[in-house]
C-alpha positions as a Python dict, from the first residue, in 0.01 Angstrom:
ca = {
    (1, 'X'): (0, 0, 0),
    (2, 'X'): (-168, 260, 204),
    (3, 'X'): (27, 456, 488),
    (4, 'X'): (-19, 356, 829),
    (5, 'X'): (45, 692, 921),
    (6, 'X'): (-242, 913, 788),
    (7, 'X'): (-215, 1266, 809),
    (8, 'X'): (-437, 1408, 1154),
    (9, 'X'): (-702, 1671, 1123),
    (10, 'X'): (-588, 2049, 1130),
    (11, 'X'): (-589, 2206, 1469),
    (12, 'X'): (-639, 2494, 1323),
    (13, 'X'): (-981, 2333, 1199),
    (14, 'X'): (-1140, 2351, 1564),
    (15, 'X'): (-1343, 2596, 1715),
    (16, 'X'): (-1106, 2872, 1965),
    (17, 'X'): (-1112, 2801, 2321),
    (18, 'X'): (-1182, 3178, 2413),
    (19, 'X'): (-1449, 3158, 2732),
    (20, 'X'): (-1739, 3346, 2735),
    (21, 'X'): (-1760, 3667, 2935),
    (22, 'X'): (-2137, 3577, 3018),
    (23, 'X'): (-2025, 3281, 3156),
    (24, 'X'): (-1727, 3394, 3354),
    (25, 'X'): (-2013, 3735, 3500),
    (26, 'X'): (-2245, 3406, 3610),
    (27, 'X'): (-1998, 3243, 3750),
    (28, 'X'): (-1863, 3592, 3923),
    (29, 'X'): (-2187, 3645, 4094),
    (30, 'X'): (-2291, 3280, 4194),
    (31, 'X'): (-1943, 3311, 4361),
    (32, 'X'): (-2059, 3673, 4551),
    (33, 'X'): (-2422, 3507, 4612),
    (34, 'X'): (-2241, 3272, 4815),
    (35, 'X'): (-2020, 3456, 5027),
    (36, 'X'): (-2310, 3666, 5119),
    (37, 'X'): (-2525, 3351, 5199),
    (38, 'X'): (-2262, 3187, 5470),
    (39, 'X'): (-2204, 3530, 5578),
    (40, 'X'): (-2582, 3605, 5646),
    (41, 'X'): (-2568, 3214, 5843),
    (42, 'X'): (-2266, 3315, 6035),
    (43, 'X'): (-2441, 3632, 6123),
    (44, 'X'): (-2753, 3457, 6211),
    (45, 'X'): (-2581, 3189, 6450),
    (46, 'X'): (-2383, 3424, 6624),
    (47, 'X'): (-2708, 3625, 6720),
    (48, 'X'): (-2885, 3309, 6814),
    (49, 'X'): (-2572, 3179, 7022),
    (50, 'X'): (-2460, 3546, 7209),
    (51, 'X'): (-2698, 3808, 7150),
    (52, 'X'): (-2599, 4125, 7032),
    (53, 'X'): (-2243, 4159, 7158),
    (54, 'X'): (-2253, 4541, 7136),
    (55, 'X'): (-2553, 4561, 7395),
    (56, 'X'): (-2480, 4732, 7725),
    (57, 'X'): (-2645, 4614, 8040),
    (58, 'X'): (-2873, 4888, 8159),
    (59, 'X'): (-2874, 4778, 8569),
    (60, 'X'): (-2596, 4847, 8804),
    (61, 'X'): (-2566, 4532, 8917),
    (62, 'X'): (-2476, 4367, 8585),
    (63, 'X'): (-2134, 4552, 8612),
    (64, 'X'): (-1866, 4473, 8856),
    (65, 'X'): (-1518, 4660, 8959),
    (66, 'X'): (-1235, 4493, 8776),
    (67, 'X'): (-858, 4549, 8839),
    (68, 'X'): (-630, 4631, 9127),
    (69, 'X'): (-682, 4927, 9361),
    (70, 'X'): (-491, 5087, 9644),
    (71, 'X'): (-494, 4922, 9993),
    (72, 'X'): (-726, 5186, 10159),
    (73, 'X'): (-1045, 5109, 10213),
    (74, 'X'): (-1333, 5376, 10075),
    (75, 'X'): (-1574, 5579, 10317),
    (76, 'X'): (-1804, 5686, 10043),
    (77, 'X'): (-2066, 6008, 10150),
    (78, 'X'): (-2329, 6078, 9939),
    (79, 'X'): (-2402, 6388, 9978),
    (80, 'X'): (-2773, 6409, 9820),
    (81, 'X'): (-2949, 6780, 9747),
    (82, 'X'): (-3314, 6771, 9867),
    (83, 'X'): (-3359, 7114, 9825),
    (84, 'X'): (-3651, 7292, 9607),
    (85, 'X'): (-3436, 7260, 9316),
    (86, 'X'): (-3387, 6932, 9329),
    (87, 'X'): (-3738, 6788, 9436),
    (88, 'X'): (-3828, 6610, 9064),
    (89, 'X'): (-3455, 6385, 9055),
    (90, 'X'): (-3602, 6264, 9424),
    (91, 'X'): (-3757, 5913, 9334),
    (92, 'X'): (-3507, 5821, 9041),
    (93, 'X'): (-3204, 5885, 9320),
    (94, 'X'): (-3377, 5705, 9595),
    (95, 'X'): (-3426, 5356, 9366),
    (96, 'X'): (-3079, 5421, 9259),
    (97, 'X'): (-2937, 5440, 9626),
    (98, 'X'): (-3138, 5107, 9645),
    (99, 'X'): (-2944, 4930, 9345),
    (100, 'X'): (-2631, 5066, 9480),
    (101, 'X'): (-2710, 4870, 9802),
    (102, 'X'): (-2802, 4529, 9619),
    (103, 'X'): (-2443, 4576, 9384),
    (104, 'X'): (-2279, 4659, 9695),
    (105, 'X'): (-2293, 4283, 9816),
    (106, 'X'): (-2234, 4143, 9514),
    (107, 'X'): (-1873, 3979, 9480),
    (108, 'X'): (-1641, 4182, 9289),
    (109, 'X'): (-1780, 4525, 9364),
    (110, 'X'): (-1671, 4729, 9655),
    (111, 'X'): (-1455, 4572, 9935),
    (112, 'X'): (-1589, 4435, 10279),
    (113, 'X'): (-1393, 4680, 10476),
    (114, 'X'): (-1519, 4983, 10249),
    (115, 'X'): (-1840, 5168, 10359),
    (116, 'X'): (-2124, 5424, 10289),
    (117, 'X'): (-2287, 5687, 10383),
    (118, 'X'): (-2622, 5918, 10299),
    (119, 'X'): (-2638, 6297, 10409),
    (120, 'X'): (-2937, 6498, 10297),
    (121, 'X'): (-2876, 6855, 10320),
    (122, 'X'): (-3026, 7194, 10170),
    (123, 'X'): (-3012, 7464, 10475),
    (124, 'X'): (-2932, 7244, 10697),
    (125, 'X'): (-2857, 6858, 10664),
    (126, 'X'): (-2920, 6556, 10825),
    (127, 'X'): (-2776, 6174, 10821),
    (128, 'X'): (-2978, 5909, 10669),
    (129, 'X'): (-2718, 5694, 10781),
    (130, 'X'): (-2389, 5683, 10862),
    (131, 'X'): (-2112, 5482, 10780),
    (132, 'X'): (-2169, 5150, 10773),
    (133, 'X'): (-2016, 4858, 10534),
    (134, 'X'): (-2104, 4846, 10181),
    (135, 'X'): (-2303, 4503, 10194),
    (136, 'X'): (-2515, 4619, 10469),
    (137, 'X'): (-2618, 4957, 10387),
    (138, 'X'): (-2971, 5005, 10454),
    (139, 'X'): (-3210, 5138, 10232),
    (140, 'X'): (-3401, 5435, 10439),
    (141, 'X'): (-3615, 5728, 10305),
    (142, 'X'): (-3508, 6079, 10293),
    (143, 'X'): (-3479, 6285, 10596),
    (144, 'X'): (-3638, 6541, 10699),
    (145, 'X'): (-3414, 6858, 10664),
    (146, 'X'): (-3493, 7251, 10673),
    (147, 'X'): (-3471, 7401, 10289),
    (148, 'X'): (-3493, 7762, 10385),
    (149, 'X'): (-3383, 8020, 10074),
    (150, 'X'): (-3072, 7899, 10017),
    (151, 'X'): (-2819, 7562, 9989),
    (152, 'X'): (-2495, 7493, 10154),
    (153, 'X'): (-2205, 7289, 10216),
    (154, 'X'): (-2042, 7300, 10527),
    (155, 'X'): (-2390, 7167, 10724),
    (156, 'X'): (-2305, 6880, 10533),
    (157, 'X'): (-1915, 6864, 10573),
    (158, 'X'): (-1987, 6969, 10984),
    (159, 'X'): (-2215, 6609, 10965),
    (160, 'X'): (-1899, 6445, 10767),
    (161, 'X'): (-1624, 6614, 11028),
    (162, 'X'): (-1680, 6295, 11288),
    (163, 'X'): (-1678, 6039, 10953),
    (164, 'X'): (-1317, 6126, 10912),
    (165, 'X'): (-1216, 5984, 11232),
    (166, 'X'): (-1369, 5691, 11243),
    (167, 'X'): (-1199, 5348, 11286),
    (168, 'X'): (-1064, 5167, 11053),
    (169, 'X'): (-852, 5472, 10857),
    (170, 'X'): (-1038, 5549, 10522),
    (171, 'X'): (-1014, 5735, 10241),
    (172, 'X'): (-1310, 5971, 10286),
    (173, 'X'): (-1492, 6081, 9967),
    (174, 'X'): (-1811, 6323, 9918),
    (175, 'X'): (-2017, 6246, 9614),
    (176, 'X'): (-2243, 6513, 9587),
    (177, 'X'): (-2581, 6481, 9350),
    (178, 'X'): (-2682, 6836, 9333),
    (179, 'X'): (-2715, 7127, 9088),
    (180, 'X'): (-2373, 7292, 9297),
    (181, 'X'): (-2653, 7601, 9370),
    (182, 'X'): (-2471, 7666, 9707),
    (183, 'X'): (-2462, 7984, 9870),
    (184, 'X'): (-2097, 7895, 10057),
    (185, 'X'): (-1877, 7794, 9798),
    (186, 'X'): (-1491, 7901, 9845),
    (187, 'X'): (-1414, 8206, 9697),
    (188, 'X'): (-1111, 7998, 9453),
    (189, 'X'): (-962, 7641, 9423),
    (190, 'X'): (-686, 7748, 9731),
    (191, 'X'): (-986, 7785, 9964),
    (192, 'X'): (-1162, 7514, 9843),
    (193, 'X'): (-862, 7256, 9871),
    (194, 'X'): (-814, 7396, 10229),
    (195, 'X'): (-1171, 7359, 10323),
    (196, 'X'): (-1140, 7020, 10192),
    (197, 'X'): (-834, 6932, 10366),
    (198, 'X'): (-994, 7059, 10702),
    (199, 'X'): (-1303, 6834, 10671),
    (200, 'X'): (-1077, 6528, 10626),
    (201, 'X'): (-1222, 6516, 10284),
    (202, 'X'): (-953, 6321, 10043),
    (203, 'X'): (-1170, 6334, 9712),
    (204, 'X'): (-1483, 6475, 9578),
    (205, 'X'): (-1681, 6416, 9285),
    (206, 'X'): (-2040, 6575, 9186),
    (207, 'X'): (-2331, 6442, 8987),
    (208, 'X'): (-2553, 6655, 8833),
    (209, 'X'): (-2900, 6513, 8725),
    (210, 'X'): (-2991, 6680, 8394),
    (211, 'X'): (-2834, 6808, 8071),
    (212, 'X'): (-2989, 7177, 8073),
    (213, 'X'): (-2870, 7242, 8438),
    (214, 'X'): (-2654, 7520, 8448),
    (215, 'X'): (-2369, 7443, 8700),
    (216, 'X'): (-2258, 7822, 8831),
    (217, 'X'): (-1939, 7922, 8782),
    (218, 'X'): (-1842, 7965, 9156),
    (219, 'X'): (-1848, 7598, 9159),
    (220, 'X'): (-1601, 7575, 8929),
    (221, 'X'): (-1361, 7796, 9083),
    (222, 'X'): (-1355, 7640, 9405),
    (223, 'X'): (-1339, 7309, 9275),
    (224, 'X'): (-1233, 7278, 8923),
    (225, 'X'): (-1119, 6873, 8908),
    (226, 'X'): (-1467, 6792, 9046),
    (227, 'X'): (-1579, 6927, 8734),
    (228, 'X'): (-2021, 6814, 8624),
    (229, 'X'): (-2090, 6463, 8560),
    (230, 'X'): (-2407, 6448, 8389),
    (231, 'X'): (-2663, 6247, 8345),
    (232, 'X'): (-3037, 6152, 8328),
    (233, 'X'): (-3170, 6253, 8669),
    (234, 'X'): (-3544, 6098, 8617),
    (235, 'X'): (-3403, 5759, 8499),
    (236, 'X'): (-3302, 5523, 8856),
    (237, 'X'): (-3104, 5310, 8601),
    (238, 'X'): (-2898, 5555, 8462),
    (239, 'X'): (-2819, 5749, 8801),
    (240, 'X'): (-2768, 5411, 8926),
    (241, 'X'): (-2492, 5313, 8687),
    (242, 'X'): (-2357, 5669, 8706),
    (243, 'X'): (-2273, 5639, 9098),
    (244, 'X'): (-2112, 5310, 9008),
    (245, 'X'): (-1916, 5440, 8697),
    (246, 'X'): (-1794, 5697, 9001),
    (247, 'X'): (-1699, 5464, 9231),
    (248, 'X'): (-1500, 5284, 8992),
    (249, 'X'): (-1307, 5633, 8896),
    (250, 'X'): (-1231, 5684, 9298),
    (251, 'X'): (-1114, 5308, 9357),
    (252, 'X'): (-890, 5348, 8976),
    (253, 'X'): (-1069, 5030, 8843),
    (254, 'X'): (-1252, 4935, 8526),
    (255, 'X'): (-1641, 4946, 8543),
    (256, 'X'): (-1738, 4684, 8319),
    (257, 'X'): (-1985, 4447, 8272),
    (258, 'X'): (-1996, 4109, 8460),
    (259, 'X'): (-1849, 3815, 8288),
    (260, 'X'): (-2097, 3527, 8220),
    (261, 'X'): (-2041, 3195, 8318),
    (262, 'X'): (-2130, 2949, 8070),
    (263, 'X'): (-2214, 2610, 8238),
    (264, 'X'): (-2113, 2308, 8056),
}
C-alpha cells in the first residue's frame, strides 16, 4: 500500500533568499528621491504662503518699539550738521526726518507725551523746530545758518539750554548726525560729562553718515560712550531706520519689525 506520508522536497533544493544589493541601492535612492521631493514642496509652499522669512523690511515705518521702558517721557534733539562737510548726506537726512515723522504716529512707536526736535547748526545754529510731540512733528526744510571756517557745539547746546526746562519733565537727548569735525570739543570725558550735565543734556548719541569718515579723536575723548554709529548717509531708508534703531537704544526697547495681522 503506498504511504500517505510521502517524503517533501529538500529545502535545501531551493534557490537562497540572499537580496540583491542592486535592488536594495534602487530602493535606497527612490527612498532619498523622495525626501528631497516633499522637501522641495514644503519649501515651495512655505515661500508661496510667507515670503522669505529672513527678509528685513527696508522702511522705518515697518518696525515698531516693542517692550517696556522707563516712565519718562523722551525730548529727542536732532542735532543735524549742515556744514560744508556735510552738504552731500543733506537730501537722504531730510526724507529720513520725514519717515521719522510718519513712524512717529504710528501706534507702538514713541509715546504721546514724548517729543522732537530739529537744530541745524555749523558756526552758528538755528531751530527748525522745537519741541513739539512726536505725532505732530512737522516736516520743514533746513534753516538757514552761518557755516563760517569752522563747526561747533555749544551754539547748538545754547539753542537746547531752554529745551531742558520745558514742561512736562523729560529726559533730554541730543542725537547728533555729523562727522564730530567740531572745533569746541572738551578737552577729556570729565569736561565733556560736565558740559553735558550743564546743558541739561541726559544722553547723547551720534550718527555718522558714511563708512570712510574719519571721526577725530578729540571726539572720542570727550565723549567716549557716544562712540560712531555708521551708516549709509546717501540712502533716506537706511538713515531712516538708523534714527529709529537709536531711539529704540535710548527708550531700552527692541526695534523690530511690525507684526502682521492675518485676517481670517
Amino acid at each position: 500500500m503506498p504511504s500517505l506520508l510521502s517524503t517533501g522536497p529538500d529545502p535545501a533544493g531551493f534557490p537562497a533568499l540572499t537580496p540583491d544589493p542592486r535592488s536594495y541601492r534602487a530602493l535606497v535612492l527612490m527612498t532619498v528621491g523622495l525626501l528631497l521631493l516633499l522637501a522641495a514642496l514644503g519649501f515651495g509652499a512655505c515661500q508661496l504662503a510667507g515670503g522669505d522669512d529672513t527678509a528685513q523690511p527696508t522702511k522705518l515705518t515697518a518696525y515698531t518699539l516693542a517692550g517696556p521702558r522707563s516712565p519718562s517721557c523722551l525730548r529727542l534733539v536732532i542735532g543735524v550738521d549742515v556744514s560744508g562737510s556735510m552738504r552731500d548726506f543733506g537730501a537722504a537726512r531730510d526724507a529720513a526726518l520725514a519717515q521719522l515723522q510718519e513712524w512717529a504716529s504710528l501706534p507702538n512707536t514713541l509715546r504721546a507725551d514724548d517729543e522732537i526736535a530739529v537744530v541745524d547748526f555749523a558756526l552758528e545754529s538755528g531751530v527748525r523746530f522745537p519741541p513739539t510731540p512726536a505725532a505732530a512733528t512737522p516736516h520743514l526744510p533746513a534753516v538757514p545758518v552761518h557755516e563760517g571756517s569752522e563747526t561747533l557745539l555749544r551754539p547748538l547746546l545754547d539753542q537746547m539750554r531752554g529745551f531742558a526746562v520745558s514742561a512736562p519733565p523729560c529726559d533730554l537727548v541730543l542725537m547728533l548726525v555729523s562727522d564730530a569735525i567740531l572745533a569746541d570739543l572738551p578737552a577729556n570725558s570729565e569736561d565733556g560729562r560736565r558740559l553735558l550735565r550743564e546743558y541739561g543734556v541726559h544722553d547723547l548719541r551720534l550718527l555718522v553718515p558714511g563708512e570712510k569718515i574719519q571721526v577725530p579723536d578729540e571726539w572720542i575723548r570727550a565723549f567716549p560712550h557716544a562712540r560712531p554709529i555708521r551708516f549709509d548717509g546717501l540712502d533716506p531708508d537706511e538713515t531712516a531706520l538708523t534714527i529709529g534703531k537709536t531711539i529704540g537704544d535710548l527708550t531700552r526697547q527692541r526695534f523690530v519689525p511690525t507684526p502682521v495681522t492675518t485676517v481670517r
